[in-house]
Each structure stands twice: as C-alpha cells, then as structure tokens.
C-alpha positions in Angstrom: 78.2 -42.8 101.8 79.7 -40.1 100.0 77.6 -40.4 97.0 74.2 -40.6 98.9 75.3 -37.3 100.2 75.9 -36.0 97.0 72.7 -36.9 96.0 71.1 -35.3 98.5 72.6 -32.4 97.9 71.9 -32.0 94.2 67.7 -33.0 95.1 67.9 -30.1 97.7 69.6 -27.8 95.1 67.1 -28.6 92.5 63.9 -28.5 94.7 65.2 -25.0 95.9 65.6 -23.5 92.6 62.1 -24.7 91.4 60.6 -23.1 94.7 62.5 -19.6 93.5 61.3 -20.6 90.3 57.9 -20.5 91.5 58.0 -17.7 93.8 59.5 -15.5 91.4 57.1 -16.2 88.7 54.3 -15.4 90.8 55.3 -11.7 91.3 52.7 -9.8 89.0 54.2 -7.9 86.4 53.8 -4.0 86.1 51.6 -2.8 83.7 52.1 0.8 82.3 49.3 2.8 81.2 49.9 5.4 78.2 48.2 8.5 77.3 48.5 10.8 73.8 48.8 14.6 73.7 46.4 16.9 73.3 45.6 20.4 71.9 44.6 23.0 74.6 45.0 26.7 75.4 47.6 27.4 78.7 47.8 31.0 80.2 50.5 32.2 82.6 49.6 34.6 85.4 51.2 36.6 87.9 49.1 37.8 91.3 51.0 41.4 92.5 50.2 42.2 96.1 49.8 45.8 96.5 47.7 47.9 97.3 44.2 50.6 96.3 45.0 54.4 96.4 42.9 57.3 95.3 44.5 58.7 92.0 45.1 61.5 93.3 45.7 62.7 96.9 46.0 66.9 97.8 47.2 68.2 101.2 45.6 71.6 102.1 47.9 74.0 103.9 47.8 77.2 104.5 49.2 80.4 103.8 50.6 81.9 107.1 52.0 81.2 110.3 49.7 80.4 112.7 47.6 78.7 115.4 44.3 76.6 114.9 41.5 77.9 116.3 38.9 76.2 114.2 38.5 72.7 112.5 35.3 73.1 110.9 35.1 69.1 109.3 36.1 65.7 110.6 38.0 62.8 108.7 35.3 60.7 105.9 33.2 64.0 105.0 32.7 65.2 101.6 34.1 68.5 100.5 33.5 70.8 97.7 36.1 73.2 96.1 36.5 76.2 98.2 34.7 74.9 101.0 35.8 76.4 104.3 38.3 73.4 106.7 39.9 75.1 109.2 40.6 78.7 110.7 43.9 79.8 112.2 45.0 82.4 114.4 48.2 84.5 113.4 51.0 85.2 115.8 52.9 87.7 114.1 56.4 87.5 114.4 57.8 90.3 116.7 61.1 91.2 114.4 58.6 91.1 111.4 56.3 93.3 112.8 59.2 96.0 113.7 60.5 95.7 110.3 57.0 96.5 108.8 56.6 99.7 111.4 59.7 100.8 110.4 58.9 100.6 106.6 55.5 102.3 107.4 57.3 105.0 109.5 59.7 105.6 106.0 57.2 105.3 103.8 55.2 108.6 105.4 58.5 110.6 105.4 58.6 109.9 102.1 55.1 110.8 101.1 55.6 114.0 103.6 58.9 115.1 101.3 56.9 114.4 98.4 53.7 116.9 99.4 56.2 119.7 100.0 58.3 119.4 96.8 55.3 119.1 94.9 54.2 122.2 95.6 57.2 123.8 95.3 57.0 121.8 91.9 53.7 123.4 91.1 54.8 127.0 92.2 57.8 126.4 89.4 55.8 125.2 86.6 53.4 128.1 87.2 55.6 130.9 86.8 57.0 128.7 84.3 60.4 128.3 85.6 60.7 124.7 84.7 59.3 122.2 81.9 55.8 120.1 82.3 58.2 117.4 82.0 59.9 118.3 85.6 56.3 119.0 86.7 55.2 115.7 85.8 58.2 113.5 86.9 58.0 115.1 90.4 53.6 114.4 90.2 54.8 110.5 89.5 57.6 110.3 92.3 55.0 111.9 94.4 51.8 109.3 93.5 54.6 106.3 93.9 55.3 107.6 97.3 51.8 107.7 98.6 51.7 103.6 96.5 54.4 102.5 99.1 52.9 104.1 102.0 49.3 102.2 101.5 51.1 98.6 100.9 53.2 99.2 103.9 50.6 99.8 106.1 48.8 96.4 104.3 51.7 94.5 104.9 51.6 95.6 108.6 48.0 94.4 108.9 48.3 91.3 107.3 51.2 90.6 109.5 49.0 91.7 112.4 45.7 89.9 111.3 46.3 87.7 108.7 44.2 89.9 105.6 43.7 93.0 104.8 40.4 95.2 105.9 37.8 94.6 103.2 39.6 91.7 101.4 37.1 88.9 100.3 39.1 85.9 101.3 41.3 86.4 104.5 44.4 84.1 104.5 43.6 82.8 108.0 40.7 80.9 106.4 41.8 77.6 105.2 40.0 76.1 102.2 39.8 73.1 99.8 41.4 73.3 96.9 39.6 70.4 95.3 36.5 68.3 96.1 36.3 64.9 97.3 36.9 63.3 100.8 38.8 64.1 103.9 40.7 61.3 104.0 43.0 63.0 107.2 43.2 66.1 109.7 46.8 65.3 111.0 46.5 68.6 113.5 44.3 69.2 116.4 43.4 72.9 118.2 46.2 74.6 119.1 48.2 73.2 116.9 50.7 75.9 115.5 51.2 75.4 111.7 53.7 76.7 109.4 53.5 78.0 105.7 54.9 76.8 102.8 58.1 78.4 101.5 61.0 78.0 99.7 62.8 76.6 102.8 59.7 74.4 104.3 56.8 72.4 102.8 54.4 73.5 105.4 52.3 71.9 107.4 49.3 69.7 106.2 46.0 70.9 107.9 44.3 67.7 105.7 44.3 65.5 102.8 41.6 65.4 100.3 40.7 62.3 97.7 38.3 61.6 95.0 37.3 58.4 96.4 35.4 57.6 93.2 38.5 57.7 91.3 40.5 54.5 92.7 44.2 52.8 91.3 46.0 49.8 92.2 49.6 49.9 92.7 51.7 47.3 93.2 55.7 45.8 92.7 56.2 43.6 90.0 59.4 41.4 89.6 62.0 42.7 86.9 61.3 38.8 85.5 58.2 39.2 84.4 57.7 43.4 83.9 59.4 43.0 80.1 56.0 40.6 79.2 53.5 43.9 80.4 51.7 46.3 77.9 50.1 49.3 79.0 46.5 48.8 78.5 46.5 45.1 79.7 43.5 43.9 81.8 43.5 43.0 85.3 41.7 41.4 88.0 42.2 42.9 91.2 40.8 41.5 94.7 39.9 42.8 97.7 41.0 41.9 101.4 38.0 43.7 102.7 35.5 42.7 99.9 36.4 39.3 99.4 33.3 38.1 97.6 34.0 41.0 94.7 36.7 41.3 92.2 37.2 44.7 90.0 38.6 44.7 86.3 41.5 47.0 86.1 43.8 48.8 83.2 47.3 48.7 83.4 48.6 52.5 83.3 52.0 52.9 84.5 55.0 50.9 84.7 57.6 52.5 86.2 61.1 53.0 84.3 63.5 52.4 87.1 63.5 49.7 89.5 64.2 49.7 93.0 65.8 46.8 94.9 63.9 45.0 97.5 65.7 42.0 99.3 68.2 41.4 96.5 65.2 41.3 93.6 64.4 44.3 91.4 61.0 45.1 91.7 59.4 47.9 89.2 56.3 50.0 90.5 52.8 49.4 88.4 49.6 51.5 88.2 46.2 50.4 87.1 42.6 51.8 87.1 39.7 50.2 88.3 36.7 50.2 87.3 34.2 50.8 90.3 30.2 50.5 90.3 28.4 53.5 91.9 27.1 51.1 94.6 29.8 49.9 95.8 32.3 51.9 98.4 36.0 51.9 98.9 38.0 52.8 101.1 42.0 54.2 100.9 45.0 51.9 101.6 42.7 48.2 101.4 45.4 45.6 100.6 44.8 43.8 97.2 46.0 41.5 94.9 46.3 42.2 91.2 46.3 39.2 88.3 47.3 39.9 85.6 47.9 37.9 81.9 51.7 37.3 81.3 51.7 34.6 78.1 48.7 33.5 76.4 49.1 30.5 74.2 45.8 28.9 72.3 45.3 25.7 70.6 48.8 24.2 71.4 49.9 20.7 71.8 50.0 19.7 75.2 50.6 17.0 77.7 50.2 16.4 81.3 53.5 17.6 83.3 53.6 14.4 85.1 54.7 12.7 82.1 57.8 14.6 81.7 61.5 13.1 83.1 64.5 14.5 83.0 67.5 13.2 82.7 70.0 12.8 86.0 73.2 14.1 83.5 71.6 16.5 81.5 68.9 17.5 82.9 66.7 17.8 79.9 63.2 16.5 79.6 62.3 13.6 77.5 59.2 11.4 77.6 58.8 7.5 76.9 56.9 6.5 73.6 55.2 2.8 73.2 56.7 0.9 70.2 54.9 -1.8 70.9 53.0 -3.7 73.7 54.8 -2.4 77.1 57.5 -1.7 74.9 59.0 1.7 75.5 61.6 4.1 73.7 62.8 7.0 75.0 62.1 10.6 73.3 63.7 13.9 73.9 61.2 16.9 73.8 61.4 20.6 73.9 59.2 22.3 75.9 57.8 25.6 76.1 54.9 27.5 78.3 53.6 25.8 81.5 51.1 26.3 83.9 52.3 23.7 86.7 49.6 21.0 85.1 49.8 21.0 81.8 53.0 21.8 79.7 53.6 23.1 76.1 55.2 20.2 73.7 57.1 22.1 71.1 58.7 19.3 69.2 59.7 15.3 70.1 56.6 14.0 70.0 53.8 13.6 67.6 49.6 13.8 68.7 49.4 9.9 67.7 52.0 8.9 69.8 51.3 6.7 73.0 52.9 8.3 75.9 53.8 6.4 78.9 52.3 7.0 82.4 55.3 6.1 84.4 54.6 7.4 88.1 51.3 5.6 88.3 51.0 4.3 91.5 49.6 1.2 92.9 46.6 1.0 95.7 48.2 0.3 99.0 46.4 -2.2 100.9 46.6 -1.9 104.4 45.9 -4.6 106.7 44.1 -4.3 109.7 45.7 -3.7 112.9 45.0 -6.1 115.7 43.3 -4.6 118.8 44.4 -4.1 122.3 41.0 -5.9 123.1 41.5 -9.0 120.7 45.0 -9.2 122.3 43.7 -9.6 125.6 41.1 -12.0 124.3 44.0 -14.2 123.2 45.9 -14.0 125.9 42.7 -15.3 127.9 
C-alpha cells in the first residue's frame, strides 16, 4: 500500500514539473533592439524673462518752486527739443522775498554813497589833489555798486515772477530737453512742484523716451553669465506681439550681482533691432534666448540610452558583443540638450548600443458592459 502511494506521488511530481516545464518555456523571451551613435550639432540655450525699455528715459523738471497752471501735452505725444510741456505759477517764498528787499534797499545806499564820493572824487582829481589812480579806483567801486543794485532788483523779480523783464526764456516755462515721447505726466493742475537742488531731486513734471530706440533687460543666473560675450545674438519675444520675434545684441552685463531668493542673478542689456513699421510700447514683458554652448559635428546618442550606476552614479551604456549579448561600457559625457547627449569617450560610432527602456504594447482587454451584465443575468 505504501509503495502504490509512493508511486503516485513521484507520477504527480513528475507530471507537475513537465507542466512548469511547459508553461515556463512558453513565456516569450525579450528581445532588445540596438542603435549606433551618430554625429550631430547640439546647442544650449537659456530664455531670460525680462523686460523692453527705452534706452534712454529723461524726467523734465523744472527750475523753480511753483504751482501748475498749464499742462500743454498728454501722455503718448511726440515732442521735439525745446518744445513747450507745462507752465507753472511761482509762489515766492515770503522770507526770500524780505531778504531780497532788504538786499535791494542796501544795494541803493550803496550806489547813493557811491554818487556823492564820486564827485567829491572828481572835485579832488581836478584840482589835482589826488592821483588818476584814486580817481579811477573810486569810478570802479562806484560802477560795481550800481552792478549789485540792478541784480538785486533781478533777483527780486524773479523771486516775484519767475524771469526777469525782457528775458527770452522765463523759468516758469517748462520745456523738453530732448525729443521723443511722453511716456508720463505724474502731476495734474495745481499740483505744487519743487526744484531741483542740492538737498532735493525735484519733482518730475514728465518723462520723455525715444521709443525708436528700444533694449531688453533682463536677470541672468551667475551659472550661466561666465558663458556670455558682449556682442552675442539674441532672440527676444514679445507678450504683446506674440506672432513676431526681434534679433537683439548683447550690450551690458553687469559686474556685480544681486541676490534674488538665494540665487545670484547679474543684470543684462541688449539692443534690438526694430522695423519702422512696427510699434512698441515701454515696459512689454519679454523673453530673451540667447546661445550658451554651441557644439558642431559631435558624436552623439539618444539620452535614453544612458544608465547610471545606483553606487556611483556615473553613466555607462550597454554594447552588443554578440546576438542579445550585452557588455557594459562606461562613457563620459559632455553637452546635452535634454534629447540628445554628447559622447566624449567609451564608445565608438560602430558600436551597437542597446535600447534597454523599450517598452512593450499593452493590450487591454475589453471591459464587459453594465448592459451585457444584465443580459446575462437574464
């Protein structure tokens, strides 16, 4: 009885290991497909956000406290040099006034004491008492005298009114300095403005562009501003002109960084070029390309192909020795775009490299309905 069992037994053990036999020899085996590198051309670019500024921006003030009483031009018109903007009304400062009477008031005593001692002077010389030296000295203190008086009383006016009678430009008239476009009248009538001093920087009346004169500026990362040369092209596009982009020149790069959320970022400048048709205004957000390695006719491969050690972390790549047969291969790699990657040594053009993250169709079988389950259950 025992035996038969036994028997039993070593049938069932050997019909079960045929069946894993079988079963295991059906699983298809996975085929690897290889690929060789190739020689191609692989540029790295940066995009800087930033943004497009006229090259170079003046603010008009003017020359004296005062009120606006006038605007004569509004924000987006064009201006020529010495073109009138804006008119103000002086309010003379009491104190400064009373100082200016009272230098007026010293400068006639003065020219008074002159007029007499100048003819006693005269009377001297005459009988020739004194020298024409004396004569003349006294003449000079006299003509100096009458000097002060006339630019006391001037200074007095133009505290009063703002110029001086039969002046050709009166300071209460502001003008442009330059021509271009009013980008901004930051001041409204009534407005009182101040003049700038040593003490103050006065208060803008507007700001004035060449609009046909346009720069890009932007922050690039302390990474990647070692890799710029001045003179470098530039492609810069356009928020508000999306279907246009404007070749640049790289003009500035600024010398010192400034820290920005833990990253160094260093300021850059570039000109565009602009066609006379087409119009820009200040402060449109844009983003600048520019070229930071340029590497032609290089052996390349796919980046795909690449795997990296867990330990090390270094990249190698798996060659076919023979049929399906694979050896590993250490490589050294240099510039990449995020598709294709430089080979620098490891490999050789002829060699079969293996695709090893091919993957295989997924077949998906139909879900059964709610419908055909009801049709079952009925």
């Amino acid at each position: 009885m025992k035996r038969n069992i036994l028997i039993i037994l070593l049938i069932l053990g050997f019909l079960m290991a045929i069946a894993y036999f079988i079963r295991s020899n059906s699983t298809s085996s996975i085929e690897y497909d290889t690929t060789t590198p190739f020689t191609s051309s692989i540029q790295k670019t940066s995009v800087v956000t930033g943004s497009v500024i006229p090259e170079d921006e003046v603010e008009i003030k003017p020359q004296l406290n005062g009120i606006i009483q006038n605007i004569l031009v509004e924000e987006g018109d064009e201006v020529l040099n010495g073109q009138l903007i804006a008119i103000i009304k002086v309010v003379p400062d009491e104190r400064s006034v009373y100082a200016a009477r009272a230098q007026v008031t010293a400068a006639k005593l003065t020219v008074e004491n002159g007029e007499r001692q100048i003819k006693r002077v005269r009377e001297l010389f005459e009988k020739q008492i004194i020298s024409q030296q004396e004569y003349e000295d006294a003449e000079l203190n006299f003509d100096t005298a009458k000097e002060n008086l006339i630019a006391a009383e001037n200074d007095l006016e133009i505290l009063r009114k703002g110029s001086v009678a039969g002046s050709s430009t009166a300071n209460t008239n502001i003008r442009a300095t330059v021509s271009g476009t009013i980008l901004e009248i930051p001041v409204k009538l009534g407005d009182q403005v101040i003049a700038s001093n040593n003490f103050n920087e006065g208060t803008s009346v507007a700001t004035i562009a060449d609009l046909n004169k346009m720069i890009f500026e932007g922050q690039v990362d302390e990474a990647e501003v070692g890799k710029l040369i001045i003179g470098q092209d530039l492609k810069i596009s356009m928020a508000a002109l999306p279907d246009k982009e404007f070749d640049a020149k790289l003009k500035f790069v600024a010398p010192k960084g400034t820290e920005e959320g833990g990253a160094v970022q260093f300021k850059i400048e570039a000109d565009i070029i602009i066609k006379d048709d087409i119009f820009i205004r200040a402060g449109y957000s844009a983003n600048g390309s520019l070229i930071i390695e340029d590497k032609k006719n290089i052996m390349v491969i796919p980046e795909a192909l690449l795997q990296f050690d867990r330990k090390t972390q270094e990249p190698f790549v798996e060659i076919q020795t023979s049929n399906q047969n694979f050896e590993r291969k250490d490589v050294q790699i240099g510039l990449s775009d995020g598709i294709i990657v430089e080979i620098i040594s490891g490999v050789k053009m002829s060699d079969q490299i293996k695709i090893w993250n091919k993957t295989e169709p997924i077949k998906i079988e139909p879900e059964e309905s709610a419908f055909d389950e009801f049709r079952e259950d009925n």
